[in-house]
Phi, psi and omega in degrees: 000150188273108199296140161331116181313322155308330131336288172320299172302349265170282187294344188276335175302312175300007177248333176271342174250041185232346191041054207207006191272348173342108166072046166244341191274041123304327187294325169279028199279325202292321211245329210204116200292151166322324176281314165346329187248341186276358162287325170283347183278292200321258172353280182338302187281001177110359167286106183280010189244309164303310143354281209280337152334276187314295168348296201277343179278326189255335183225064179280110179107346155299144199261165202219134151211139172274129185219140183238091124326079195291152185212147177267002174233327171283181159291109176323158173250091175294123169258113162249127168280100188248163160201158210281046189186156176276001161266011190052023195231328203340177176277351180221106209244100208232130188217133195225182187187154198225142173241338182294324199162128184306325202298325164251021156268317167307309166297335185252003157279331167280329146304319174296327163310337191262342182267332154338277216282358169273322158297306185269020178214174198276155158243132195301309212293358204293000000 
């Protein structure tokens, strides 16, 4: 049986923020066209031009912010922010975060945005 786009979505958030997602976005294949996923492995890998890509194709109009917690001992910290408004306050506020690279902090706030909206609406694959 064909796993459920919230399903998918939801073991790929767990690979990603495990840094262990290497060869799981196939798994969206069901769901997310080739370049789709080949933005999420790119973003994965540290690509912020792929991040926005994907972003604007999958969650379109939505506003983003980025923040570098600096820490003095540690590895900085990428925050990444999406929210469904331009006050970063929207009714749908999605955050993801990182030490590798904004780029996959941005990729696991738009999966967690995706699976929110894989909650509120049926999935045809189910």
């Amino acid at each position: 049986m064909t796993q459920s786009r919230k399903d998918a979505l939801q073991d790929l958030l767990e690979h990603v923020e495990a840094g262990t997602a290497s060869g799981k976005f196939g798994s969206m294949s069901a769901y997310w066209c080739a370049d789709m996923q080949v933005d999420a492995m790119r973003a994965y890998s540290g690509s912020l031009d792929a991040a926005h890509d994907l972003h604007e194709v999958v969650l379109t109009g939505w506003s983003t912010e980025i923040i570098c917690r600096p820490f003095s001992t540690k590895p900085h910290l990428w925050h990444v922010r999406l929210s469904t408004d331009h006050t970063g306050y929207g009714n749908g506020m999605y955050e993801g975060a990182t030490k590798e690279n904004p780029a996959r902090a941005w990729l696991i706030s738009i999966i967690k945005a995706l699976i929110a909206e894989a909650n509120a609406s049926p999935d045809p694959l189910r």
